[in-house]
MIDOSE-1310 file (N, C-alpha, C; in nm, 2 decimals, decimal comma, always signed):
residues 68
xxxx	-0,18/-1,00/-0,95/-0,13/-0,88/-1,01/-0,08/-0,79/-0,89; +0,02/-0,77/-0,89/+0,11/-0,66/-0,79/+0,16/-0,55/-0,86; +0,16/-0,45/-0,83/+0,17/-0,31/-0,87/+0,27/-0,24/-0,73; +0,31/-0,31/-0,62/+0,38/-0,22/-0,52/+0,50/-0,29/-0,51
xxxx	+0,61/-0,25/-0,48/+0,75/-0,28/-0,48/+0,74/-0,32/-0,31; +0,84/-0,41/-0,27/+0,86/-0,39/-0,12/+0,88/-0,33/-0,01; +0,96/-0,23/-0,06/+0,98/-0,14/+0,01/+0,85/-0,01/+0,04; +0,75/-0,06/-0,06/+0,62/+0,03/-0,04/+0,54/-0,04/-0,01
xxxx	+0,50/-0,15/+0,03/+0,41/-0,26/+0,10/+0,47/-0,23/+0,21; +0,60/-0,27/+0,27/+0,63/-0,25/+0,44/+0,61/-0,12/+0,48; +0,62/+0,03/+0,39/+0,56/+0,16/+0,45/+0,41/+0,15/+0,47; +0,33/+0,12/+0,36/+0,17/+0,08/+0,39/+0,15/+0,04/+0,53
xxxx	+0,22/-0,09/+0,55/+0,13/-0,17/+0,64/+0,18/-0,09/+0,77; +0,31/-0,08/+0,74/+0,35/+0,05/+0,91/+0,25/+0,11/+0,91; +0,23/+0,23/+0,83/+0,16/+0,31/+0,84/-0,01/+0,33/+0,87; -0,06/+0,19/+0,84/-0,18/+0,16/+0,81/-0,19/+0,06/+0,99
xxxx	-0,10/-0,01/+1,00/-0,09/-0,04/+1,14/-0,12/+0,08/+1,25; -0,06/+0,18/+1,26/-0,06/+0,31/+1,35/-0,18/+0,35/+1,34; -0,20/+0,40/+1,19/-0,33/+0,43/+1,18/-0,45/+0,41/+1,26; -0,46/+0,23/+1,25/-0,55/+0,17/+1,33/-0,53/+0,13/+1,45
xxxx	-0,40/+0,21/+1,52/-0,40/+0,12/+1,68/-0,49/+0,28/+1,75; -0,48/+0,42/+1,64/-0,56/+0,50/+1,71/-0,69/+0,52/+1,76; -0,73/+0,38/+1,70/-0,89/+0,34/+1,77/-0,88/+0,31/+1,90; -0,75/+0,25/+1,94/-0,77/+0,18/+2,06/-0,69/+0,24/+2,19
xxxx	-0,56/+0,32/+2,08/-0,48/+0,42/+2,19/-0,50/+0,56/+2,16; -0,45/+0,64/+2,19/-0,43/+0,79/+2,19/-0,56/+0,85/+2,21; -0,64/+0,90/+2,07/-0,76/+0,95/+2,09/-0,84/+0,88/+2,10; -0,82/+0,76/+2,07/-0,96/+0,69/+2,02/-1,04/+0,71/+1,97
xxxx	-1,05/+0,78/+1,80/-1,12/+0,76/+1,72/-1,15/+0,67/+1,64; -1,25/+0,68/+1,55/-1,30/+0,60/+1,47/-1,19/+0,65/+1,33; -1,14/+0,74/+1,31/-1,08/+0,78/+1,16/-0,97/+0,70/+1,20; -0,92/+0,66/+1,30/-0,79/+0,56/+1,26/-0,85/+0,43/+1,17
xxxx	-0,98/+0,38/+1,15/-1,02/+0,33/+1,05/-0,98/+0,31/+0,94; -0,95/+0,45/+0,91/-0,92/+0,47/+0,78/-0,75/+0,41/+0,73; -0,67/+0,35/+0,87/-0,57/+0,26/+0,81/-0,59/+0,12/+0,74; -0,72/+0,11/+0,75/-0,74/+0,00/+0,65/-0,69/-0,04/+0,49
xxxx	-0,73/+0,08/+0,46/-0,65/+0,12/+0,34/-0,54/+0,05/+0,31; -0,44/+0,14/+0,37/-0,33/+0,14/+0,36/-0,28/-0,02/+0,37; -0,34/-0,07/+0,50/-0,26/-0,19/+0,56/-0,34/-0,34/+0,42; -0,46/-0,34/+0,38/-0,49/-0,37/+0,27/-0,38/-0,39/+0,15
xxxx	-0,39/-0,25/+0,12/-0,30/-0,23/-0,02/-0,17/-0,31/+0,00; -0,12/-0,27/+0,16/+0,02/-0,31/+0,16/+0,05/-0,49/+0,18; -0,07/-0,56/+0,21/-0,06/-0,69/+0,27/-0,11/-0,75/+0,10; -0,20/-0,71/+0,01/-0,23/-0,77/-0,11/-0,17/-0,71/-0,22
xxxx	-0,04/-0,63/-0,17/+0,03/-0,60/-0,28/+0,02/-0,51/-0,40; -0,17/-0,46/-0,44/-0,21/-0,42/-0,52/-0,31/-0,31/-0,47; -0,26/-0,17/-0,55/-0,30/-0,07/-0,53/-0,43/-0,03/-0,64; -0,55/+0,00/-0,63/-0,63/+0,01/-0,75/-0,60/+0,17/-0,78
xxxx	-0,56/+0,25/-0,68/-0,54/+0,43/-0,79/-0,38/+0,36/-0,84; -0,33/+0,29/-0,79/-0,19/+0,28/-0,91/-0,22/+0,27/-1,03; -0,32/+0,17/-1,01/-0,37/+0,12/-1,17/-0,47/+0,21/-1,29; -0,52/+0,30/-1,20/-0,58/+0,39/-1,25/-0,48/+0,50/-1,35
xxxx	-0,37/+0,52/-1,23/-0,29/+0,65/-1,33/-0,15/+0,55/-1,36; -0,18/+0,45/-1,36/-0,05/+0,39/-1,45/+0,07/+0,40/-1,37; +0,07/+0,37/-1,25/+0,21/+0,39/-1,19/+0,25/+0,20/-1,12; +0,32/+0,18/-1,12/+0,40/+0,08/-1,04/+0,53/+0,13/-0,99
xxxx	+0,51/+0,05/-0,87/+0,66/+0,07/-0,81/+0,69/-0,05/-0,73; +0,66/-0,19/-0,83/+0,74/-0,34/-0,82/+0,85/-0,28/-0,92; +0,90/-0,42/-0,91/+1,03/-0,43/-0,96/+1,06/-0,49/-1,10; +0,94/-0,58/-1,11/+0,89/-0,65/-1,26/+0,82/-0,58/-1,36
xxxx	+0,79/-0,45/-1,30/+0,73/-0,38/-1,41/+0,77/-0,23/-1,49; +0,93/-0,23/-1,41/+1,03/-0,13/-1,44/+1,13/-0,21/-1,53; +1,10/-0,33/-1,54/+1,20/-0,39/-1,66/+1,17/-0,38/-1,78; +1,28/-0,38/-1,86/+1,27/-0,30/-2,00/+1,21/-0,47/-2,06
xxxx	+1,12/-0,40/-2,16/+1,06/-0,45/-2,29/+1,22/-0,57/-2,35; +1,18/-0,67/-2,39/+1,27/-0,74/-2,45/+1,32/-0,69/-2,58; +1,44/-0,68/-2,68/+1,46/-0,64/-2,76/+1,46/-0,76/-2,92; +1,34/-0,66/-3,01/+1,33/-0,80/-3,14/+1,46/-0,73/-3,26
């Protein structure tokens, strides 16, 4: 089940990448942690608050209903 389009998985995992290099560079905190998230969602494709409020943004799930 995928719920994230491409172009929103490669922002995730950037973003969730950076996140976590701040454990090891800049401040060195523990809240760069918190790129797990992101880098997660973005590597397994599936967001669970997407699913919550009904949103996708793949590509397969913006296609129209077939017509009877």
């Amino acid at each position: 089940m995928v719920n994230e389009g491409t172009l929103d998985r490669i922002i995730r995992v950037v973003i969730g990448v950076a996140l976590i290099s701040l454990v090891f560079v800049g401040p060195k905190s523990l809240w760069g942690l918190v790129g797990l998230v992101p880098l997660a969602t973005g590597l397994f494709g599936f967001c669970p608050l997407y699913r919550l409020l009904g949103l996708s943004t793949s590509g397969a799930a913006r296609e129209p209903a077939a017509k009877a």
